[in-house]
OpenMM code with the backbone's topology and positions (N, CA, C; nanometers):
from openmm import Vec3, app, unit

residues = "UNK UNK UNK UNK UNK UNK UNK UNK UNK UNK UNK UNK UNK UNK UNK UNK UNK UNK UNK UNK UNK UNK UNK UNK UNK UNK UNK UNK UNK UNK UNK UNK UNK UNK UNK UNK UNK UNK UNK UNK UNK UNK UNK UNK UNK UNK UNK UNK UNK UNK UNK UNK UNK UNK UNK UNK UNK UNK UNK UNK UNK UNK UNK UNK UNK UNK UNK UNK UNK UNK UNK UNK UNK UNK UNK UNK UNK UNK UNK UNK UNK UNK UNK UNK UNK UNK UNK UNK UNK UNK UNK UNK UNK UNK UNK UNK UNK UNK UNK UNK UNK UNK UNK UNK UNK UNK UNK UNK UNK UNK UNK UNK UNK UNK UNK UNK UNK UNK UNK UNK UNK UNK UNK UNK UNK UNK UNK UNK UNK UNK UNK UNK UNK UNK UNK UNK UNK UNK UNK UNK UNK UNK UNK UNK UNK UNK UNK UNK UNK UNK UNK UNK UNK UNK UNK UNK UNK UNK UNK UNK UNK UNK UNK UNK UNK UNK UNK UNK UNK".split()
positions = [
    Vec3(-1.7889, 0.2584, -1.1570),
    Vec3(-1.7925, 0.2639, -1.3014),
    Vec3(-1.7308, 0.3962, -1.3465),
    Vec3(-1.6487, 0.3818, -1.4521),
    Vec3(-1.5998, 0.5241, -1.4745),
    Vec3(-1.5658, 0.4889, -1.6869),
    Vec3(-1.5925, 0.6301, -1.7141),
    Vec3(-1.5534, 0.6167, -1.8645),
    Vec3(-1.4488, 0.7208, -1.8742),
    Vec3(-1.3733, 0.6268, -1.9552),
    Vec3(-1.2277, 0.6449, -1.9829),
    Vec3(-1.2269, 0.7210, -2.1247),
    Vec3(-1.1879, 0.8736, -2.1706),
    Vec3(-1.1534, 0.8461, -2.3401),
    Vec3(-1.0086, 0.8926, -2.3721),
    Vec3(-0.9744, 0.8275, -2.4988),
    Vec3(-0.8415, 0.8479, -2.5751),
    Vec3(-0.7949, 0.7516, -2.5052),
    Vec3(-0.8308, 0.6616, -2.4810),
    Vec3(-0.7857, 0.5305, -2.4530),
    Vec3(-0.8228, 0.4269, -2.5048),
    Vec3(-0.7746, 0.3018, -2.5060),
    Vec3(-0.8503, 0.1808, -2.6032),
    Vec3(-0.8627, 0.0332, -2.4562),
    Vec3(-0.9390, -0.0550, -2.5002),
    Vec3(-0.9690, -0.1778, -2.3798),
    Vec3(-0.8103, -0.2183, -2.4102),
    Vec3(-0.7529, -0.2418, -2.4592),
    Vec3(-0.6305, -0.2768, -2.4250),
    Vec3(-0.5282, -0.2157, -2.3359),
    Vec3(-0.5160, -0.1005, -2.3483),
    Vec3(-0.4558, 0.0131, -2.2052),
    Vec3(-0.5168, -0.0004, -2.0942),
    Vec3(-0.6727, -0.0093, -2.1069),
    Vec3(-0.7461, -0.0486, -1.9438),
    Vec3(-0.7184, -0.1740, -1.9209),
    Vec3(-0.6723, -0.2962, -2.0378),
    Vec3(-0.6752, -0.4290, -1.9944),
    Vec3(-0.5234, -0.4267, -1.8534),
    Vec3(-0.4165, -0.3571, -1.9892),
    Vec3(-0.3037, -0.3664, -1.9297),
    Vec3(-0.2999, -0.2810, -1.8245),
    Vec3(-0.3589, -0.1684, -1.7728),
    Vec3(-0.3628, -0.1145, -1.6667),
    Vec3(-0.3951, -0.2155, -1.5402),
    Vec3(-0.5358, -0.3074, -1.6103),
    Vec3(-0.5299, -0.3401, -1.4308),
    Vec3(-0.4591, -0.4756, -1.4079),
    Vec3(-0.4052, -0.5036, -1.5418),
    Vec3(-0.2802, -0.6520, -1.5217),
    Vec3(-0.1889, -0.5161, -1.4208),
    Vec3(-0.0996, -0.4128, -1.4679),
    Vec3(-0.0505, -0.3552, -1.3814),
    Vec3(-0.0201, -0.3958, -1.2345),
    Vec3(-0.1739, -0.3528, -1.1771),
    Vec3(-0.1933, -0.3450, -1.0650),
    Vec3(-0.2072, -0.4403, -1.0015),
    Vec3(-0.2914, -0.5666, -1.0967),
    Vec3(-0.2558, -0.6647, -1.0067),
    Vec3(-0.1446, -0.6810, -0.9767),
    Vec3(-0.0583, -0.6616, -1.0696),
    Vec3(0.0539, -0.7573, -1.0538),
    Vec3(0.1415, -0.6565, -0.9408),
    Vec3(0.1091, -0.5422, -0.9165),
    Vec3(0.2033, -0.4360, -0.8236),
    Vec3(0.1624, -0.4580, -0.6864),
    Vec3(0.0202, -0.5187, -0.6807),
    Vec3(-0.0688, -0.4580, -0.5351),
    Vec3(-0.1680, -0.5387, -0.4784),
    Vec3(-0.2282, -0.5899, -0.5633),
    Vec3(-0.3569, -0.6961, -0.5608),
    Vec3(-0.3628, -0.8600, -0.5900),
    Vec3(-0.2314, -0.8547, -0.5897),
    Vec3(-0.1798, -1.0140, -0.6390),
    Vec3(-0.3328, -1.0894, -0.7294),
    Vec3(-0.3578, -1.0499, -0.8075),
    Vec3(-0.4614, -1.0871, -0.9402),
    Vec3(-0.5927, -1.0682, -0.9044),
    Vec3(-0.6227, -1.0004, -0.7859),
    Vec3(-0.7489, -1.0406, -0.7121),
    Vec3(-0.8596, -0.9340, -0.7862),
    Vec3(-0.8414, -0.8357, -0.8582),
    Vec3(-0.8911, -0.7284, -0.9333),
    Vec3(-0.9554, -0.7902, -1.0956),
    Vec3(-1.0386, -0.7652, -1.1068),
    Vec3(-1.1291, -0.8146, -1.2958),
    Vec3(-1.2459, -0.7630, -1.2933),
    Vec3(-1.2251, -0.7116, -1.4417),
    Vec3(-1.2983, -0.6271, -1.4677),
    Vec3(-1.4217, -0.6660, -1.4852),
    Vec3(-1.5735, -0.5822, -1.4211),
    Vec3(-1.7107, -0.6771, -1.4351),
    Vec3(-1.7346, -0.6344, -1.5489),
    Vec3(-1.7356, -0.5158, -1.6086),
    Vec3(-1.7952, -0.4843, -1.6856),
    Vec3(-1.6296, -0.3626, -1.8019),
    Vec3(-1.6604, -0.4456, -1.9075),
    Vec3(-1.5268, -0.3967, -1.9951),
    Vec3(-1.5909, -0.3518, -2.1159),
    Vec3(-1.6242, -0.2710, -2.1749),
    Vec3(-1.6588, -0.2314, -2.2962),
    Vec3(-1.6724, -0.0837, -2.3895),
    Vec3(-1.5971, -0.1330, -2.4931),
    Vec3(-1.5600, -0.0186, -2.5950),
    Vec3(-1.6741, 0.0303, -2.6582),
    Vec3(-1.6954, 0.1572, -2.5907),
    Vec3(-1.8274, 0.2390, -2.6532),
    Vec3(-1.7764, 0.3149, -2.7694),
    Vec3(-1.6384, 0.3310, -2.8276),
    Vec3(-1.5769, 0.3817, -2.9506),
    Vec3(-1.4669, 0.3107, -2.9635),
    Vec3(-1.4155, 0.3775, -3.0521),
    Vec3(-1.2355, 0.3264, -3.0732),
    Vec3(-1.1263, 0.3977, -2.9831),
    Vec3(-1.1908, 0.4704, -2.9269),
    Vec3(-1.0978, 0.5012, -2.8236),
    Vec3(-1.2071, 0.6074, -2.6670),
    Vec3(-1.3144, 0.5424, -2.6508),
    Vec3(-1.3618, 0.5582, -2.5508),
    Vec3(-1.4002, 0.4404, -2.4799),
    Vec3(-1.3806, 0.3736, -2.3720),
    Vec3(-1.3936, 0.2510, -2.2978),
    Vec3(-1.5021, 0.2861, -2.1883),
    Vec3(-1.5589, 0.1972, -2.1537),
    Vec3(-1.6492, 0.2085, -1.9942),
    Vec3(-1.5772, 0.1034, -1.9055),
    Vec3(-1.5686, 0.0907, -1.8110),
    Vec3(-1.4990, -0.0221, -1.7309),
    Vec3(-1.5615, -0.0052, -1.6112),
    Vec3(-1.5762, -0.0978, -1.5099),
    Vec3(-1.6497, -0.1161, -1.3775),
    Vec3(-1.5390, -0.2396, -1.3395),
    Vec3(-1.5028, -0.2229, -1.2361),
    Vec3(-1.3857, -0.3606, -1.1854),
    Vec3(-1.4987, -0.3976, -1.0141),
    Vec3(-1.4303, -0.5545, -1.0423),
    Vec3(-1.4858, -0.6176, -0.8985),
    Vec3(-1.3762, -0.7119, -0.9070),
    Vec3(-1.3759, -0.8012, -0.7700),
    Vec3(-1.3187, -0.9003, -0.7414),
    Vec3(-1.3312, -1.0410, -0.7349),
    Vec3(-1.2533, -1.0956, -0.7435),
    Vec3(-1.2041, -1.2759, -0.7494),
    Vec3(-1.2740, -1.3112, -0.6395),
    Vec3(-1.2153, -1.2530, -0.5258),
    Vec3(-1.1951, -1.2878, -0.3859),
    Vec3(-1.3048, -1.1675, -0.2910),
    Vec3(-1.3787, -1.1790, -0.2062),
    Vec3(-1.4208, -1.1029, -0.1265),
    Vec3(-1.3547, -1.0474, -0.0041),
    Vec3(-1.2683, -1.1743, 0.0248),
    Vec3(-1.1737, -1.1594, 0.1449),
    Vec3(-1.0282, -1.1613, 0.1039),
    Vec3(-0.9660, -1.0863, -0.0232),
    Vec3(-0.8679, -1.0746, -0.0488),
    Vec3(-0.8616, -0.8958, -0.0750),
    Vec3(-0.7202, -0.8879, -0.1166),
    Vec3(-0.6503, -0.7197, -0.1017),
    Vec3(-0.7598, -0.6806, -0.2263),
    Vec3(-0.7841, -0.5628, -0.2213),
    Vec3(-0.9109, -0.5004, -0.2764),
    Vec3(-1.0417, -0.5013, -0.2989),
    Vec3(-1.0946, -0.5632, -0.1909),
    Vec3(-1.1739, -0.6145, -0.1904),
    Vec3(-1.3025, -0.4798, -0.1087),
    Vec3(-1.3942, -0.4865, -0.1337),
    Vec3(-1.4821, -0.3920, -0.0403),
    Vec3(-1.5706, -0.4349, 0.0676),
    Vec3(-1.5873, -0.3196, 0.1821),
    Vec3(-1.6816, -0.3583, 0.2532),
    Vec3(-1.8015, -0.3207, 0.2988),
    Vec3(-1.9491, -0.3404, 0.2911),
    Vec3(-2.0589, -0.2671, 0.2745),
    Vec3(-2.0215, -0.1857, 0.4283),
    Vec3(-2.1427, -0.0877, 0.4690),
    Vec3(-2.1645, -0.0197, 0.5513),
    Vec3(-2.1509, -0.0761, 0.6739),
    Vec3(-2.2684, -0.1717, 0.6898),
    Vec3(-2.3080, -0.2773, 0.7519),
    Vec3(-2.1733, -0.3961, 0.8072),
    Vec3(-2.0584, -0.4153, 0.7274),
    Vec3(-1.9684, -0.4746, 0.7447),
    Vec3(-1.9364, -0.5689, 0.6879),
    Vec3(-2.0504, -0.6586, 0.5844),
    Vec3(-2.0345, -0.7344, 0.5412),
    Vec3(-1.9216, -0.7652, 0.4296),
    Vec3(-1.8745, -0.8224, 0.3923),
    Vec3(-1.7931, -0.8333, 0.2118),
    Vec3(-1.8788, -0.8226, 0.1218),
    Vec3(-1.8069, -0.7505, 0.0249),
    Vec3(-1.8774, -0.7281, -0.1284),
    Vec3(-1.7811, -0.7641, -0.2564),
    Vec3(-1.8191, -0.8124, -0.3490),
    Vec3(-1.7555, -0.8641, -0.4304),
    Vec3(-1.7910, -0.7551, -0.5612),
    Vec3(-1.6956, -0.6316, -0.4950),
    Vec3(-1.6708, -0.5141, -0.5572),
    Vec3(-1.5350, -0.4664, -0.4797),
    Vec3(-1.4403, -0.3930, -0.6094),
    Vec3(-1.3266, -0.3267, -0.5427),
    Vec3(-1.3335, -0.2095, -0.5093),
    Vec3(-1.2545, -0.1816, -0.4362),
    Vec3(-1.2359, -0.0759, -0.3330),
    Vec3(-1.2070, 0.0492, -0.4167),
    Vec3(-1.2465, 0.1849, -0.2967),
    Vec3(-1.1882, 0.2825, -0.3412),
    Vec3(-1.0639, 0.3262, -0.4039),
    Vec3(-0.9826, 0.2773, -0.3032),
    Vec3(-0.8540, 0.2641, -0.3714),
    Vec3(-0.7869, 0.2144, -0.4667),
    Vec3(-0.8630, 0.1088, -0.5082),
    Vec3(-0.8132, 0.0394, -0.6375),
    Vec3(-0.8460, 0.0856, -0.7710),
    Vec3(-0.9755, 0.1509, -0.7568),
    Vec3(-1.0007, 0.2789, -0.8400),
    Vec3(-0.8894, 0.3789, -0.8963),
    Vec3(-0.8745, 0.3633, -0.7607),
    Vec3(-0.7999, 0.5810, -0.7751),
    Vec3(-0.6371, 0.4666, -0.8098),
    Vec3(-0.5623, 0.3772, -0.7971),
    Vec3(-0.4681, 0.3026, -0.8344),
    Vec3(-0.4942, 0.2757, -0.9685),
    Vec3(-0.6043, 0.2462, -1.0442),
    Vec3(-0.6372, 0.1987, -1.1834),
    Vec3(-0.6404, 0.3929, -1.2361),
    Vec3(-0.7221, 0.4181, -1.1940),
    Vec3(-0.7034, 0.5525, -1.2681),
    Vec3(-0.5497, 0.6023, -1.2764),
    Vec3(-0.4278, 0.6322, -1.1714),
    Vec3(-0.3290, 0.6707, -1.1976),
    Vec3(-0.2604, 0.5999, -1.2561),
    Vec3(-0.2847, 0.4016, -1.3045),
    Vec3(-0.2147, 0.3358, -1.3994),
    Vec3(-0.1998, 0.4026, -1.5281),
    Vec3(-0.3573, 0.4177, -1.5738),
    Vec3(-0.4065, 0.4582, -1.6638),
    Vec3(-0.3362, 0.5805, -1.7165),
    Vec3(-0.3336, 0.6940, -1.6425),
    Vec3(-0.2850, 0.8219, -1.6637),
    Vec3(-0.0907, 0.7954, -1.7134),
    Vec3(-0.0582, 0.7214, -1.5900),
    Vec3(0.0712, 0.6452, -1.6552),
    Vec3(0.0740, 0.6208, -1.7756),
    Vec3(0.0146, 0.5346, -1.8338),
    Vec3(0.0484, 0.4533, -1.9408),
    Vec3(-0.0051, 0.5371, -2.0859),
    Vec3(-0.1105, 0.6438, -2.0356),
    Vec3(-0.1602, 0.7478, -2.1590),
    Vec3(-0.1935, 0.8418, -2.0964),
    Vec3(-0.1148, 0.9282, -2.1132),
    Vec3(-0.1168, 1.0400, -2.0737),
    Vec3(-0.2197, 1.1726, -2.0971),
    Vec3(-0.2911, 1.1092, -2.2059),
    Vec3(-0.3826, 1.1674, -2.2373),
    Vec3(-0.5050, 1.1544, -2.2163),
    Vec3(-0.5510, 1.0327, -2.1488),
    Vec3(-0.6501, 0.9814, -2.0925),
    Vec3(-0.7430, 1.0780, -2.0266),
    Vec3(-0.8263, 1.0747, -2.0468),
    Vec3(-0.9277, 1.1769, -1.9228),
    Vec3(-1.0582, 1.0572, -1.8969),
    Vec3(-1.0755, 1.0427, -1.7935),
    Vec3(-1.1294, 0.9734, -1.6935),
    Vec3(-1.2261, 1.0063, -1.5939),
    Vec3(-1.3236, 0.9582, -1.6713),
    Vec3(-1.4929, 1.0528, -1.5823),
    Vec3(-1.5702, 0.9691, -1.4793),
    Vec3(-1.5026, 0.9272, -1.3760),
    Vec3(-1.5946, 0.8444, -1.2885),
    Vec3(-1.7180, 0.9484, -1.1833),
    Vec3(-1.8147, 0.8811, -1.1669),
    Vec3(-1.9549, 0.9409, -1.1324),
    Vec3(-1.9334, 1.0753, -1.1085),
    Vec3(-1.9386, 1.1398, -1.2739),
    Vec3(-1.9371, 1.2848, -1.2673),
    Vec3(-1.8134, 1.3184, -1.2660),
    Vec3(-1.7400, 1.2810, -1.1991),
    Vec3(-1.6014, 1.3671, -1.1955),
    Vec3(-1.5113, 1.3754, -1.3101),
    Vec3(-1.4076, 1.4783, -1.3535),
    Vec3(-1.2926, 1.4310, -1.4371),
    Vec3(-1.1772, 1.4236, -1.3797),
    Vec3(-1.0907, 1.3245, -1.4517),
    Vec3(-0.9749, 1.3429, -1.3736),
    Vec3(-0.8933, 1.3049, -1.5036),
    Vec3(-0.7905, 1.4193, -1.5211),
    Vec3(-0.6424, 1.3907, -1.6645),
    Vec3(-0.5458, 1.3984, -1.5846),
    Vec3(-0.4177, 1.4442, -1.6733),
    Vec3(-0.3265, 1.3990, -1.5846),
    Vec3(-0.2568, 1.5192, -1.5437),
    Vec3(-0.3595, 1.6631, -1.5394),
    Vec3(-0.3003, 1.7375, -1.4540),
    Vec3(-0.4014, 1.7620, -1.3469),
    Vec3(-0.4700, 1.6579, -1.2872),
    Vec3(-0.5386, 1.6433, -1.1678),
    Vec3(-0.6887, 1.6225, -1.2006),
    Vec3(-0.7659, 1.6764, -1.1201),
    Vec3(-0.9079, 1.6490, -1.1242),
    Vec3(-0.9709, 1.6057, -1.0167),
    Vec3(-1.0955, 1.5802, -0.9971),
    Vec3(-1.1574, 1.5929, -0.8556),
    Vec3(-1.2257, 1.4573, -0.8044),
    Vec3(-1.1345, 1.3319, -0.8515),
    Vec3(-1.1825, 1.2295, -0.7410),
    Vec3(-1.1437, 1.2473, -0.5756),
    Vec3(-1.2858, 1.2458, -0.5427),
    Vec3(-1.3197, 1.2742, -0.4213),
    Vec3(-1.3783, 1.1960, -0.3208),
    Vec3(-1.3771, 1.1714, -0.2139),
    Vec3(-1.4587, 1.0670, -0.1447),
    Vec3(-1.5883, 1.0886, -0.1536),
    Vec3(-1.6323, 1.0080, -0.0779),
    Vec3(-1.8169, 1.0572, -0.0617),
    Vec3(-1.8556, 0.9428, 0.0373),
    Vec3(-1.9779, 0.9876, 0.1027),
    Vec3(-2.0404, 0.9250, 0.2190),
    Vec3(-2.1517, 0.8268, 0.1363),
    Vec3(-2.0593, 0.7061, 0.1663),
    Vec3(-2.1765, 0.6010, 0.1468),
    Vec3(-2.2370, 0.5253, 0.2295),
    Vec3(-2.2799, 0.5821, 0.3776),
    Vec3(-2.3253, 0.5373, 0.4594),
    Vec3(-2.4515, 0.6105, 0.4485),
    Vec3(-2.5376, 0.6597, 0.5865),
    Vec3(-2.5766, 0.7258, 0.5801),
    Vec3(-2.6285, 0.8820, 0.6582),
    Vec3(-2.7399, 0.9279, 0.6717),
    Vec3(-2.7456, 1.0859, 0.7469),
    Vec3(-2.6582, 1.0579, 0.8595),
    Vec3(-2.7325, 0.9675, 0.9373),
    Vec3(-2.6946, 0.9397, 1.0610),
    Vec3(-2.5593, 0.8488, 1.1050),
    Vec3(-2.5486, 0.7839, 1.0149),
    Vec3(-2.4324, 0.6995, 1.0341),
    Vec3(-2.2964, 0.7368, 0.9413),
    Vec3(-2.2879, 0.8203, 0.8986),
    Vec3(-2.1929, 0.8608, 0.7782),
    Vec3(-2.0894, 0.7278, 0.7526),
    Vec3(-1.9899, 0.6962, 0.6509),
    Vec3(-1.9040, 0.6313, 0.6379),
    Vec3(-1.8718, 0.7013, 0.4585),
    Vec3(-1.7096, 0.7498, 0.4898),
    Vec3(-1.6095, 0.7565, 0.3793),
    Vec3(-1.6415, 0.6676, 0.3244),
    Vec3(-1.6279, 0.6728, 0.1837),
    Vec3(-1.6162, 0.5239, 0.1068),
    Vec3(-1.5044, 0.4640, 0.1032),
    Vec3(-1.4059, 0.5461, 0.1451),
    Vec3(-1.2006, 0.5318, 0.1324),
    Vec3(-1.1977, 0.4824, 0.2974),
    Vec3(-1.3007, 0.4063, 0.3739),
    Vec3(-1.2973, 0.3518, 0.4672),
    Vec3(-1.3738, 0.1849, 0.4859),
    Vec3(-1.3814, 0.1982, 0.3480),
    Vec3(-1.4628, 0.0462, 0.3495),
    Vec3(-1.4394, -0.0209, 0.2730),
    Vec3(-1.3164, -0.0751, 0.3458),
    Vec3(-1.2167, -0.1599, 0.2751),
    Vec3(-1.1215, -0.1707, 0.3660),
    Vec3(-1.0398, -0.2636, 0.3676),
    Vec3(-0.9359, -0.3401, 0.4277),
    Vec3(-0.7916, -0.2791, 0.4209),
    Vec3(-0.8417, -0.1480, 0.3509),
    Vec3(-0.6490, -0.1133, 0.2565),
    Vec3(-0.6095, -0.0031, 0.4419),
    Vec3(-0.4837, -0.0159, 0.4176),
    Vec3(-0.4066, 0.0923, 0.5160),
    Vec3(-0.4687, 0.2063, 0.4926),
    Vec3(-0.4682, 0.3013, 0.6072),
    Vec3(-0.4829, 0.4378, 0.6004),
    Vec3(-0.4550, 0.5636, 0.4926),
    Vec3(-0.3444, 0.5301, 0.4278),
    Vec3(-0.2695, 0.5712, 0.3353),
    Vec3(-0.3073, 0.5292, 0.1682),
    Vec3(-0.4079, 0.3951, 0.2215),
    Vec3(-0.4710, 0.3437, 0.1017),
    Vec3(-0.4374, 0.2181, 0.0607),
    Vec3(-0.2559, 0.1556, 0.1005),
    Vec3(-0.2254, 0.0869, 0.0443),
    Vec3(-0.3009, -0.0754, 0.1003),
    Vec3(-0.2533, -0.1572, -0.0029),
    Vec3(-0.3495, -0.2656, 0.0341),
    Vec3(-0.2753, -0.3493, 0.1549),
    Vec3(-0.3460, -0.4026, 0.2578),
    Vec3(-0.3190, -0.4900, 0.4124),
    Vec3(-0.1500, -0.5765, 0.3452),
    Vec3(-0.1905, -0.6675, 0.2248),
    Vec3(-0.0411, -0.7642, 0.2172),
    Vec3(0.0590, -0.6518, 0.1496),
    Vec3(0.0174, -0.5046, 0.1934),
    Vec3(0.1548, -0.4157, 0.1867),
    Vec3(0.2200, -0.3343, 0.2965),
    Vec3(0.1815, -0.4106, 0.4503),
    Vec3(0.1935, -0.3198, 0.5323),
    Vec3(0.3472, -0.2885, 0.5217),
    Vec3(0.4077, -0.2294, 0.5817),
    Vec3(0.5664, -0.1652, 0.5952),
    Vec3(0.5927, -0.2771, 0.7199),
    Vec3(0.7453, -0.3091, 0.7097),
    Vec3(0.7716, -0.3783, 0.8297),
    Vec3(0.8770, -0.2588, 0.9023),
    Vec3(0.8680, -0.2416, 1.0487),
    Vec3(0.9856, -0.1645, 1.0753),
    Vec3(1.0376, -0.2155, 1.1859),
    Vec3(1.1752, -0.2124, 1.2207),
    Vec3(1.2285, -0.2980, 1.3097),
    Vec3(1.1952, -0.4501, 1.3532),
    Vec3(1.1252, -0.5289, 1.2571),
    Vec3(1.0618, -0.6782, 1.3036),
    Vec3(0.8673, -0.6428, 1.3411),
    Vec3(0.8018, -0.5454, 1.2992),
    Vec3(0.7274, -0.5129, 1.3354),
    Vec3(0.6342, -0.5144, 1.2184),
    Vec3(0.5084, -0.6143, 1.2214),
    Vec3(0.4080, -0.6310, 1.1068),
    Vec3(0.3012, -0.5483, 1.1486),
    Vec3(0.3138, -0.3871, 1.0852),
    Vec3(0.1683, -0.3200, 1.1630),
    Vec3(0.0501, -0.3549, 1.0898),
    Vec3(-0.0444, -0.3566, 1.1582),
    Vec3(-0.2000, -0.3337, 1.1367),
    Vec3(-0.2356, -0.2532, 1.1665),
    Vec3(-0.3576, -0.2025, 1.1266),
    Vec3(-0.4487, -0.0799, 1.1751),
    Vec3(-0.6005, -0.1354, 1.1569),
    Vec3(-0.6547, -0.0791, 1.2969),
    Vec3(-0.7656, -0.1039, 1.3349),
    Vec3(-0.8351, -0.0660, 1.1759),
    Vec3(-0.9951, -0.1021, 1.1681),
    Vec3(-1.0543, -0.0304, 1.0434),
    Vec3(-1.1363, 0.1219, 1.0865),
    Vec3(-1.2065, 0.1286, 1.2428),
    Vec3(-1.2951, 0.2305, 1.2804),
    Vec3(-1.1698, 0.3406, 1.3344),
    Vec3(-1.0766, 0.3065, 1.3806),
    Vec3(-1.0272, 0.3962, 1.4696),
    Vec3(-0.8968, 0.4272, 1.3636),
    Vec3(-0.7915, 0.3525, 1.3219),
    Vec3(-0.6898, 0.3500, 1.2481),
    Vec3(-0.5867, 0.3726, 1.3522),
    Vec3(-0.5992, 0.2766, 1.4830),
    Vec3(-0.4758, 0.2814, 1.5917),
    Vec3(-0.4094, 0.1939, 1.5235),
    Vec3(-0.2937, 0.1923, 1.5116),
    Vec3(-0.1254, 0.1387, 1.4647),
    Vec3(-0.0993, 0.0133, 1.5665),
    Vec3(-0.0817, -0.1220, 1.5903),
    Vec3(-0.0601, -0.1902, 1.6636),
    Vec3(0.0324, -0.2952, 1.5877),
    Vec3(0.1320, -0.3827, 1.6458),
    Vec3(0.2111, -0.4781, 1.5713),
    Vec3(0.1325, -0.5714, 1.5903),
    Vec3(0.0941, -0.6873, 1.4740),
    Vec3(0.0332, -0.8065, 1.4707),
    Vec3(0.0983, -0.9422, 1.5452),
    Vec3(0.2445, -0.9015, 1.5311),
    Vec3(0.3381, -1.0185, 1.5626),
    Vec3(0.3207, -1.0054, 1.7559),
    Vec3(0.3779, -0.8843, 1.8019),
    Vec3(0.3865, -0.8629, 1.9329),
    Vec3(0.2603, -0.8207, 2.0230),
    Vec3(0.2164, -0.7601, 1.9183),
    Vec3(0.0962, -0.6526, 2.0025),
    Vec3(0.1214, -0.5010, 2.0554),
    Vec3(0.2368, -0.5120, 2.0164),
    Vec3(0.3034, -0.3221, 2.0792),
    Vec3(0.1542, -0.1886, 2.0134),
    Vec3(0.1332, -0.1319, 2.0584),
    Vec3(0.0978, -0.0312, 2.0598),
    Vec3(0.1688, 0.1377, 2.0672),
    Vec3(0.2605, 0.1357, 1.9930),
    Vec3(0.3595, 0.2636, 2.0137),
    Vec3(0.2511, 0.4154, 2.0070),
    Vec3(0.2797, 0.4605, 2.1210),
    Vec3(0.2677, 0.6006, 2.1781),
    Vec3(0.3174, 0.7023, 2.1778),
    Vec3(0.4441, 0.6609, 2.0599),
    Vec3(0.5164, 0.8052, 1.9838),
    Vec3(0.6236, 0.7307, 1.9356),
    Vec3(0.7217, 0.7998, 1.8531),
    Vec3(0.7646, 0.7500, 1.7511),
    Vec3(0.8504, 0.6906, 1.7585),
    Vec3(0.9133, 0.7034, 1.9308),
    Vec3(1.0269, 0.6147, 2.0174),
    Vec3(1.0205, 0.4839, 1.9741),
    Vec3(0.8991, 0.4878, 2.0579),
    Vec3(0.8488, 0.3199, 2.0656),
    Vec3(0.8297, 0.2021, 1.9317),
    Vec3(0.8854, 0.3036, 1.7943),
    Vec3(0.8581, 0.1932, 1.6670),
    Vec3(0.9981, 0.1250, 1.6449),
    Vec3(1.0943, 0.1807, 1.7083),
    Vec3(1.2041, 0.1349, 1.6965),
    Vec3(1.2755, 0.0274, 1.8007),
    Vec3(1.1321, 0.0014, 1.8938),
    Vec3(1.1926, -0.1587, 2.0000),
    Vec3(1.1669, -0.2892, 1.9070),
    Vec3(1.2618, -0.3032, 1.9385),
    Vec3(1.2412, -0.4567, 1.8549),
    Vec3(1.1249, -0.5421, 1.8660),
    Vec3(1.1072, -0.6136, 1.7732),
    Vec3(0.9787, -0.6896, 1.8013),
    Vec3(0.9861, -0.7741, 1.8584),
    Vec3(0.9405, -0.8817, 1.9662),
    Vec3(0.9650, -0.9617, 2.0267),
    Vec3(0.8630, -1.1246, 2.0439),
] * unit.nanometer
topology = app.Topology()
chain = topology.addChain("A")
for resn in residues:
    res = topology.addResidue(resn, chain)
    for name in ("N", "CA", "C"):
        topology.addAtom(name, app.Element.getBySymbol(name[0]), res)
């Protein structure tokens, strides 16, 4: 959940049409949308799909029909895009558009820690799984605990940076 001001529900609407349409192929909607002024919004986003791109995953492993970290911090920099003036307070934090302090946090727990920017399905880098990079014929995946690099198509496992450039087979 994060509140947005100097913005209106129509900039957050079109923000996360945005994204679907860039990243999430529609799988992103908003649970909770509402204008606490004329230009202060609250917004909370979840998903269509549990097992689609933005989708989250509890501690435990299960699916949640809540979006991901990343789709957050992707809706927030729509946002900043499209109004530049926006300032954007999710749990506690601010963030405008000359930075601000969204930050991870451990939503696991003492003993078991877990990133929250790890529970979810997106690449390492954040981006969502139906965006991996192809290189030389090569569809990578990455593990979710470890983030080893492996091709889906072949199975290669490259061991330095030689090895991304054999063809896929």
């Amino acid at each position: 959940m994060a509140t947005v001001t100097n913005v209106t529900v129509d900039d957050v609407r079109d923000a996360i049409a945005q994204i679907n349409a860039d990243l999430y192929n529609g799988n992103i909607v908003p649970k909770r949308l509402e204008a606490l002024s004329a230009t202060r919004v609250r917004v909370t986003l979840t998903v269509r799909d549990s097992r689609a791109e933005g989708s989250r995953i509890s501690d435990s492993g299960r699916r949640v029909s809540a979006a991901c970290w990343h789709v957050h911090g992707n809706l927030y920099d729509a946002i900043l895009d499209k109004v530049p003036s926006a300032v954007i307070r999710p749990y506690g934090g601010r963030i405008d558009c000359n930075g601000g302090n969204w930050q991870d946090w451990n939503a696991g727990s003492e003993y078991a820690p877990r990133a929250m920017s790890t529970l979810c399905d997106c690449e390492p880098d954040g981006t969502p799984r139906n965006m991996r990079e192809v290189e030389s014929g090569h569809l990578w995946q990455y593990a979710r605990f470890t983030g080893t690099k492996t091709c889906q198509r072949c199975g290669l496992l490259p061991l330095d940076s030689d090895d991304t450039e054999l063809a896929c087979v």
